[in-house]
N, C-alpha and C positions, 0 to 999 in steps of 0.2 A: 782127688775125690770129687771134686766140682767137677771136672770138665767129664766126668765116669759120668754124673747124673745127670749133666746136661746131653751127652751122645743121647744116654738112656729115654730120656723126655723126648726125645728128638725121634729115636724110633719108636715109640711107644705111637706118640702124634703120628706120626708119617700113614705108620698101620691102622692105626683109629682110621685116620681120611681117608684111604684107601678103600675100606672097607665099610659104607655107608647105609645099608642096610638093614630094613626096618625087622628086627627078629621079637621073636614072644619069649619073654624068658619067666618061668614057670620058679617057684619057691614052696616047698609044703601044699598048703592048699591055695595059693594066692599063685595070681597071674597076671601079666602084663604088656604090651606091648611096645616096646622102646627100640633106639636107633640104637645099631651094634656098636657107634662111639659111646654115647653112653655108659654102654655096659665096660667097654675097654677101660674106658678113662677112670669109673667109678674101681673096677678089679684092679689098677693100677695104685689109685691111691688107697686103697683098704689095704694092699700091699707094701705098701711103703711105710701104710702108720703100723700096721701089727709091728714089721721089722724095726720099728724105731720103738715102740714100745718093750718091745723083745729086746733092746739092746740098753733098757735104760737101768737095770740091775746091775749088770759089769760097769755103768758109766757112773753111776752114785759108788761102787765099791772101790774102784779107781781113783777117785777122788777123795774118798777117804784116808785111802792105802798114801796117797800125795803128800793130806795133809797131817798124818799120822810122821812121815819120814822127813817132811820140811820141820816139824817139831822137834825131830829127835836130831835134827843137823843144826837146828839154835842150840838144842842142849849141850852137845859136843863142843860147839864153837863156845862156850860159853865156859866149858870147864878146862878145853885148849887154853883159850885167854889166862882163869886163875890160875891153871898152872904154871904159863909164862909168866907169871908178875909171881907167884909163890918164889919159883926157882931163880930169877933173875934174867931168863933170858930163853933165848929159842931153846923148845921141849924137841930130842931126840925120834926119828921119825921108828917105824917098826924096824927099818933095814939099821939104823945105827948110825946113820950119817945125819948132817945136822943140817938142816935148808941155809 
């Protein structure tokens, strides 16, 4: 995923410098005149932070869903355990056979 963002940065730059040219870029009623790196480099990272903000729901849900299943895998291992020390010895697995 790094070296994906670094080519990306890489051409993103390359084009920016290529392309140095003073344009007027217009918004609503407001206008301005800037060098077209500028405008590359600033449309680049307003793209990078939406898609990173756009991605931070699944990444909080993700992590819950983690520590939701790391809890329920102590709970297991924990009732595994009482039941080896109830029965006296290794608990029989689904298939029948004994570890």
């Amino acid at each position: 995923m790094l070296i994906l963002l670094v080519v990306l940065l890489t051409l993103v730059a390359t084009f920016a410098l290529q392309n140095p040219g003073i344009i007027v870029v217009r918004f609503l009623t407001v206008s301005g005149s800037t060098s077209l790196l500028v405008v590359i480099v600033l449309s680049f990272g307003t793209g990078v932070l939406v898609g990173a903000l756009a991605g931070l729901p699944g990444f909080f849900r993700r992590r819950k869903e983690i520590a939701a299943a790391s809890r329920r895998i102590r709970e297991l291992e924990t009732e595994v355990g009482n039941l080896k020390k109830k029965t006296g010895g290794p608990v029989p697995s689904a298939s029948g056979a004994i570890p």
